[in-house]
Backbone as a chain_set.jsonl record, in Angstrom:
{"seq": "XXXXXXXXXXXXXXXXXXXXXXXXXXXXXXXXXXXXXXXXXXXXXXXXXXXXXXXXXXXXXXXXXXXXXXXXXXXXXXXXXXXXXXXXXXXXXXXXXXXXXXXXXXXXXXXXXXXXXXX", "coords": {"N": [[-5.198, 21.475, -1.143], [-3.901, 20.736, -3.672], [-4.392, 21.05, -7.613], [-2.914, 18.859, -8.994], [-1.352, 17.164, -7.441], [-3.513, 15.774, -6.008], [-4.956, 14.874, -8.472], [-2.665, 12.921, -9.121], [-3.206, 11.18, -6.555], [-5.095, 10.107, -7.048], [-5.045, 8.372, -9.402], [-2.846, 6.834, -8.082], [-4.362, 5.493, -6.215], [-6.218, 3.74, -7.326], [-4.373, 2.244, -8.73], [-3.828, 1.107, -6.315], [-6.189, -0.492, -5.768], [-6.697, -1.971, -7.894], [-4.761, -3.381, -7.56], [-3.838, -7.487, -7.289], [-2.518, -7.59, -4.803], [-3.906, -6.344, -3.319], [-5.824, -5.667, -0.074], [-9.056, -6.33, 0.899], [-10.528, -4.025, 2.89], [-8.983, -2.291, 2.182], [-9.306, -1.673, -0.33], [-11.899, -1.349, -0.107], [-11.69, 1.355, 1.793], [-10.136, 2.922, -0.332], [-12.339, 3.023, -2.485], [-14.453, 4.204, -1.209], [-12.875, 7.224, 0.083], [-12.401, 8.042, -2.59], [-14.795, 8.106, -3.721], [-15.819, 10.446, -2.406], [-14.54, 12.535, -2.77], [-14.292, 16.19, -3.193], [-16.464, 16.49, -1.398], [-18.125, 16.989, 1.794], [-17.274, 15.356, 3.218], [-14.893, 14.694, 2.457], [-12.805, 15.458, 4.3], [-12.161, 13.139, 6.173], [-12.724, 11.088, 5.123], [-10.467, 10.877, 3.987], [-8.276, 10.96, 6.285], [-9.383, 8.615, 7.233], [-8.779, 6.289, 5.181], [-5.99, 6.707, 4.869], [-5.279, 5.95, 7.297], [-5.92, 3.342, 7.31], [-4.07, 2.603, 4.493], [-1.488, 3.156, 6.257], [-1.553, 0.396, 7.859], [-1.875, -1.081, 6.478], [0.429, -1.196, 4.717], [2.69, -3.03, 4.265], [6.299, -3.227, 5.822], [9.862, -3.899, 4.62], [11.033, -5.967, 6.18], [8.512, -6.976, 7.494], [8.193, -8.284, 5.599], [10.126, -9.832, 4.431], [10.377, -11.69, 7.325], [7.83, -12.744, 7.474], [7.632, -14.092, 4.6], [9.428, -15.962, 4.739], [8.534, -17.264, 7.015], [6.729, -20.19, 8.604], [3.721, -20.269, 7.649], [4.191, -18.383, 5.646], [5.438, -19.841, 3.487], [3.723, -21.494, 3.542], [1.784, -20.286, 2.172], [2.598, -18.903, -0.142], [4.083, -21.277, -1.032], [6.85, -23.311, -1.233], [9.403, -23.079, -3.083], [8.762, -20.055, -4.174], [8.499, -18.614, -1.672], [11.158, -18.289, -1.016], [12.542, -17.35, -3.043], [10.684, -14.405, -2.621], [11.547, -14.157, -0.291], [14.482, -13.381, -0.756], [14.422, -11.763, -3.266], [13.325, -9.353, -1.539], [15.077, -9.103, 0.378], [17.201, -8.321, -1.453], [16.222, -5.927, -2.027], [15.81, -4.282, -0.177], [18.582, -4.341, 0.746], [19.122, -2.004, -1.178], [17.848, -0.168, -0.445], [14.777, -0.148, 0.27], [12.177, 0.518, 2.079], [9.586, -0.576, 2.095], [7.208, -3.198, 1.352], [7.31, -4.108, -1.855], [5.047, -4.956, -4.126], [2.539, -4.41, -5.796], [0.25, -3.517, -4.641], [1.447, -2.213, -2.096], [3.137, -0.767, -3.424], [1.753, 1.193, -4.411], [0.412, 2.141, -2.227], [2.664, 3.489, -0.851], [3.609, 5.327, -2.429], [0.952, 7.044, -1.74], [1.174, 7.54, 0.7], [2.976, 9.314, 0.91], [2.111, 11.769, 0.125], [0.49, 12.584, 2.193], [0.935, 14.067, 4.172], [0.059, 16.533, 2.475], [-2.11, 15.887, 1.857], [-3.751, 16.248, 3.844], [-4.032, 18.04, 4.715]], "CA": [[-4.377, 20.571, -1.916], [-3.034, 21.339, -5.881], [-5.215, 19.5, -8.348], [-1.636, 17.638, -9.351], [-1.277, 16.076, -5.976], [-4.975, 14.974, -5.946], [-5.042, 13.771, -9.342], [-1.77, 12.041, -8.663], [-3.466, 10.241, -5.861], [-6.449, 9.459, -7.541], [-4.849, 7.152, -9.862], [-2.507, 5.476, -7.145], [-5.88, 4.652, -5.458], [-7.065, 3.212, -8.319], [-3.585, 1.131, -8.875], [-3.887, 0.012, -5.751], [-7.795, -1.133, -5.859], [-6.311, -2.976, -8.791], [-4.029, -4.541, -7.481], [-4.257, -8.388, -6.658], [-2.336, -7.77, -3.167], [-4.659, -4.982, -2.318], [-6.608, -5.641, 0.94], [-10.378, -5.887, 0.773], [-10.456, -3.298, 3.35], [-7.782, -1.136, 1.436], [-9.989, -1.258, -1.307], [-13.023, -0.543, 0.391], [-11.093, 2.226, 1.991], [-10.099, 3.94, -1.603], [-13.43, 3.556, -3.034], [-15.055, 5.353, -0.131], [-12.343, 7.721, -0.472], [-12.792, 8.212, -4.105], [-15.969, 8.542, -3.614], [-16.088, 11.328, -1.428], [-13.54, 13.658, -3.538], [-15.538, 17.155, -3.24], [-17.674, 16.557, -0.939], [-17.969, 17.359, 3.079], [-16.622, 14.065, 3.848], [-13.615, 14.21, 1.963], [-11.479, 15.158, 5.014], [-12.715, 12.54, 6.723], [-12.446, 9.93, 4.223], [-8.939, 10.719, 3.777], [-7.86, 10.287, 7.323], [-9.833, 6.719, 7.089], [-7.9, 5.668, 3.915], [-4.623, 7.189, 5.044], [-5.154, 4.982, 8.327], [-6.017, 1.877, 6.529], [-3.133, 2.424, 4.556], [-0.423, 2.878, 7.499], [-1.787, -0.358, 8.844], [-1.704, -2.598, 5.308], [1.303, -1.495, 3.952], [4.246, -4.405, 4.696], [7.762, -2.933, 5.875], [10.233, -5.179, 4.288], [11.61, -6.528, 7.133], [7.813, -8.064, 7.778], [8.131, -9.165, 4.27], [11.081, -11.245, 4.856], [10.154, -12.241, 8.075], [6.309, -13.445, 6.408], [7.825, -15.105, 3.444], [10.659, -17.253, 5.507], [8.304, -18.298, 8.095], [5.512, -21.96, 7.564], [2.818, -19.5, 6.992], [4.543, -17.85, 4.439], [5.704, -20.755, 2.976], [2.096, -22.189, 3.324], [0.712, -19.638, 0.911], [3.216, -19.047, -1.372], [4.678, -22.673, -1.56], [8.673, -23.193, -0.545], [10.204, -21.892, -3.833], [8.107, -18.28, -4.267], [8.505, -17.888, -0.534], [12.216, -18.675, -1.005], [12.347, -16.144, -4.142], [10.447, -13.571, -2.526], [12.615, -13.335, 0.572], [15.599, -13.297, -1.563], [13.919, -10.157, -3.515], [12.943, -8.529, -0.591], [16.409, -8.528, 0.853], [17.958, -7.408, -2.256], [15.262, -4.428, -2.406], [16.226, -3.828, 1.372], [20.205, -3.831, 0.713], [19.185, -1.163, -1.723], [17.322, 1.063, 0.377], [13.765, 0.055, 0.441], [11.65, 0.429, 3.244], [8.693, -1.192, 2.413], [7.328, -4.657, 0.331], [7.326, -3.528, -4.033], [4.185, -5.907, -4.418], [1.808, -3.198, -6.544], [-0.175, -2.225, -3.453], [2.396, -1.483, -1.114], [4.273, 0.382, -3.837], [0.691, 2.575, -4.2], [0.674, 2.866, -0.778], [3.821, 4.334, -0.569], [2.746, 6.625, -3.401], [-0.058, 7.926, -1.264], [1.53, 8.032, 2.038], [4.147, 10.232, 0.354], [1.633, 12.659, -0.121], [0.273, 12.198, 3.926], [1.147, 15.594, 4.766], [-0.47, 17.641, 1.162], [-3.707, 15.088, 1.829], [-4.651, 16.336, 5.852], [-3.395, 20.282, 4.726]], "C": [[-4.516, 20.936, -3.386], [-4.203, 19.883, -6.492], [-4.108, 18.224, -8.783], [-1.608, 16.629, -8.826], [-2.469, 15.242, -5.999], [-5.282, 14.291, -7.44], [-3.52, 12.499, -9.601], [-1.88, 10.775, -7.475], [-4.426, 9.069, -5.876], [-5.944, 8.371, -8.252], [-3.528, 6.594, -9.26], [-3.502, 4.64, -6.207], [-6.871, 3.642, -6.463], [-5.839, 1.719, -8.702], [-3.895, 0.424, -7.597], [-5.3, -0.833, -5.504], [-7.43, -1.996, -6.977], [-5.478, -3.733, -8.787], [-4.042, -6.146, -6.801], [-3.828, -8.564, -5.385], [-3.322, -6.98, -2.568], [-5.655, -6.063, -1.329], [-8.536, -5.34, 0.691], [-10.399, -4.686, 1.63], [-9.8, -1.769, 2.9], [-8.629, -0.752, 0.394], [-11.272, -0.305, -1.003], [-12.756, 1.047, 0.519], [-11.04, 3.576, 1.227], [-11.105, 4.074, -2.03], [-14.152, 4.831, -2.066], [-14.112, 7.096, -0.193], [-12.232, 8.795, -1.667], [-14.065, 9.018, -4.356], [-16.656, 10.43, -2.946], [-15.428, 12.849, -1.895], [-14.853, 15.124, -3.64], [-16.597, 17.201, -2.586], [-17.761, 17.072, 0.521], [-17.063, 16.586, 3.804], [-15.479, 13.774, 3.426], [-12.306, 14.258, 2.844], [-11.487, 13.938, 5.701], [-12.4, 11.251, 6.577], [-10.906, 9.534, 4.08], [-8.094, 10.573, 4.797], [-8.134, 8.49, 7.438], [-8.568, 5.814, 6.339], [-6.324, 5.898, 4.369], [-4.204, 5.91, 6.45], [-4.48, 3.481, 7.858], [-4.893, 1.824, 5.903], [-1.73, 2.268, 5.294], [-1.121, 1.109, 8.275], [-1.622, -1.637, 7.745], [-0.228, -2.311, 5.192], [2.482, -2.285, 4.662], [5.504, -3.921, 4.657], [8.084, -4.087, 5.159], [10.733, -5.742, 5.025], [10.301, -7.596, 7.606], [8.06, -8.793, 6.646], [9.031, -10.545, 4.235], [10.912, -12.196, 5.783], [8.328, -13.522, 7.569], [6.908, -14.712, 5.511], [9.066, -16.493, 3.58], [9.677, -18.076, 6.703], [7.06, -19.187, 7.604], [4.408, -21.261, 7.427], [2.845, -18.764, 5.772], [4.987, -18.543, 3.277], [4.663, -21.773, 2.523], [1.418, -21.596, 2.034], [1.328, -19.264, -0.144], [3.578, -20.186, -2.253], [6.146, -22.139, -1.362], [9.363, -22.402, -2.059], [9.708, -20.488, -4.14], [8.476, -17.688, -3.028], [10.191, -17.504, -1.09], [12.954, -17.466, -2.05], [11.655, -14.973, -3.619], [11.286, -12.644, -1.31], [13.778, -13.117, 0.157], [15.284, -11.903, -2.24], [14.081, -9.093, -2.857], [14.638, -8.096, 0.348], [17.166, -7.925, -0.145], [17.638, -5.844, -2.569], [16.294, -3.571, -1.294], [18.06, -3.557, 1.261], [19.985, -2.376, -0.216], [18.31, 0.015, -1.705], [15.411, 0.975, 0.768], [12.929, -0.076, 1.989], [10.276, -1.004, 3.495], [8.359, -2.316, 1.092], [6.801, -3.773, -1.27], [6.02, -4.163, -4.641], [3.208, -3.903, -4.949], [0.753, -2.63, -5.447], [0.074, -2.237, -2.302], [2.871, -0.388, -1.737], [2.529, 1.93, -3.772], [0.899, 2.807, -2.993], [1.741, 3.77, 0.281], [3.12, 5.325, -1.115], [2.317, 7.422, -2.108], [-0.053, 8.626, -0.014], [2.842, 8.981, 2.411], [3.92, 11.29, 0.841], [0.385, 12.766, 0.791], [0.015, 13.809, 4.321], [0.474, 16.948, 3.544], [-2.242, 16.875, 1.52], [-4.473, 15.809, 2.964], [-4.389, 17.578, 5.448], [-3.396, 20.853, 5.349]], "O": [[-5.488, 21.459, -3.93], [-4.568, 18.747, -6.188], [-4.367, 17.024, -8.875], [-1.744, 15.487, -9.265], [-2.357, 14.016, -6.01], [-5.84, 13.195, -7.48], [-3.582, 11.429, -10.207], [-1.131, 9.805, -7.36], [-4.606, 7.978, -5.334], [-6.321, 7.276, -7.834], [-3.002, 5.77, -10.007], [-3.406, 3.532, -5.68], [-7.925, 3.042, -6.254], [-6.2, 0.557, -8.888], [-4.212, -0.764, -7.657], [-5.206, -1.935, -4.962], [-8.088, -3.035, -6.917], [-5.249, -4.618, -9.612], [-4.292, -6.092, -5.597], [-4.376, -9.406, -4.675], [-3.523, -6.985, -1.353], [-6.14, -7.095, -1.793], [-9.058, -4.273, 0.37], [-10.196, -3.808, 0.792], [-10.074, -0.608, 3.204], [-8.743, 0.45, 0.151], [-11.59, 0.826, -1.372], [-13.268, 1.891, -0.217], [-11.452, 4.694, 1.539], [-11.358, 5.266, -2.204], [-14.273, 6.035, -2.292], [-14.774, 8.083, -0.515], [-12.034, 10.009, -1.625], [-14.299, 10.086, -4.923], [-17.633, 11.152, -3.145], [-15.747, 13.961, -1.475], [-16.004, 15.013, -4.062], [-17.606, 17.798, -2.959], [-17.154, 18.137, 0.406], [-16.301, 16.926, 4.708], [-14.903, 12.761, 3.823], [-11.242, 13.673, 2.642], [-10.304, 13.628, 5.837], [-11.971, 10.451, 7.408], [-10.329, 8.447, 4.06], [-7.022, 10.053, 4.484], [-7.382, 7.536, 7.637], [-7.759, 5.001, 6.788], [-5.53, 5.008, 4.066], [-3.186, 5.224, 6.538], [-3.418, 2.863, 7.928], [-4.183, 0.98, 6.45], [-0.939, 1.379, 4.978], [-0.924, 1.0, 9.485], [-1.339, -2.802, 8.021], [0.48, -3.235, 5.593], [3.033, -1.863, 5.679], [6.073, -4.05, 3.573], [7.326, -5.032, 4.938], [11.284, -6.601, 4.336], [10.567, -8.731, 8.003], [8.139, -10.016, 6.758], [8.771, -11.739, 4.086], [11.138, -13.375, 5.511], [8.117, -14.73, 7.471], [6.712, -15.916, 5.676], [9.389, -17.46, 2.889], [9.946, -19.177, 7.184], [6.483, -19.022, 6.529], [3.745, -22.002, 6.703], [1.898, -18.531, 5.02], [4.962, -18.007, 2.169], [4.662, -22.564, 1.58], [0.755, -22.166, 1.167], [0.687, -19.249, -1.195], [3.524, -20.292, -3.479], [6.537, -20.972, -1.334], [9.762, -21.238, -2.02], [10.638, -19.725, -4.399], [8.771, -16.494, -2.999], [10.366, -16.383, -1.57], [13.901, -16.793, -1.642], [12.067, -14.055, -4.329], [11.576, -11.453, -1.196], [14.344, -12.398, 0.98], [15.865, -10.916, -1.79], [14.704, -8.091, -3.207], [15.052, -7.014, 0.763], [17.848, -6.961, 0.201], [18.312, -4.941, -3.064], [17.128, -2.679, -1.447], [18.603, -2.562, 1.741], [20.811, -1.518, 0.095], [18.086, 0.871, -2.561], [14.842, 1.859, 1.408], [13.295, -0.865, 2.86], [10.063, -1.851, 4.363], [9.037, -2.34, 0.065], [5.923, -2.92, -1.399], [5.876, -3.863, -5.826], [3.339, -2.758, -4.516], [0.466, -1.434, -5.402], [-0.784, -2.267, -1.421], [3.078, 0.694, -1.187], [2.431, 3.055, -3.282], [1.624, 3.748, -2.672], [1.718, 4.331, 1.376], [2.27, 6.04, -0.585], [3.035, 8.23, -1.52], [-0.672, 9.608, 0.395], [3.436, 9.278, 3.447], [4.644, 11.927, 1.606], [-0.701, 13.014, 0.266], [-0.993, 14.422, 4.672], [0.476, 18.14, 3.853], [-3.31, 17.468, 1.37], [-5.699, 15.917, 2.957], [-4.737, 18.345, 6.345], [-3.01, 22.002, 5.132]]}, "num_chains": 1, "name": "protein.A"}
């Protein structure tokens, strides 16, 4: 892998560890990850993390479905849900696949670059 790609991933692993949707697990994930850059374990790590990501990140179709149904409505409250599925379909009329929340969009990022990560 190009140092570009890998320092291009490094700080979407870092947006998404910063981000307040990120997943304890997701985080964990990147640090370990992170951690591991150069070392024996780095292929290793990066299958882990690559996992973990395919398994957090939110199509938008759950997104809508999440933020319309009484769980989603539970944790947002009725107007955010109400506003976010409204978002989320306007994303989705305009091509998106998956939820824009700052670590989904890293997780896109990183799962971009899926196939340059496993080499």
């Amino acid at each position: 892998m190009n140092a570009k790609i890998l320092d291009e991933v490094v700080e979407q692993a870092k947006n998404l560890m910063n981000a307040s949707s990120c997943s304890k697990e997701a985080k964990d994930a990147a640090q370990k990850w992170l951690d591991s850059i150069g070392t024996d374990t780095q292929q290793e790590q990066t299958k882990l993390f690559l996992t973990e990501l395919e398994e957090d990140i939110v199509s938008i179709d759950g997104l809508i479905e999440f933020a319309q149904s009484e769980v989603g409505i539970s944790h947002f409250g009725a107007d955010a849900a109400a506003s976010i599925a409204a978002h989320a379909r306007e994303i989705k009329a305009a091509g998106a696949k998956y939820c824009d929340c700052p670590a989904c969009a890293a997780a896109e990022k990183i799962l971009e670059k899926k196939k340059e990560l496993l080499g």
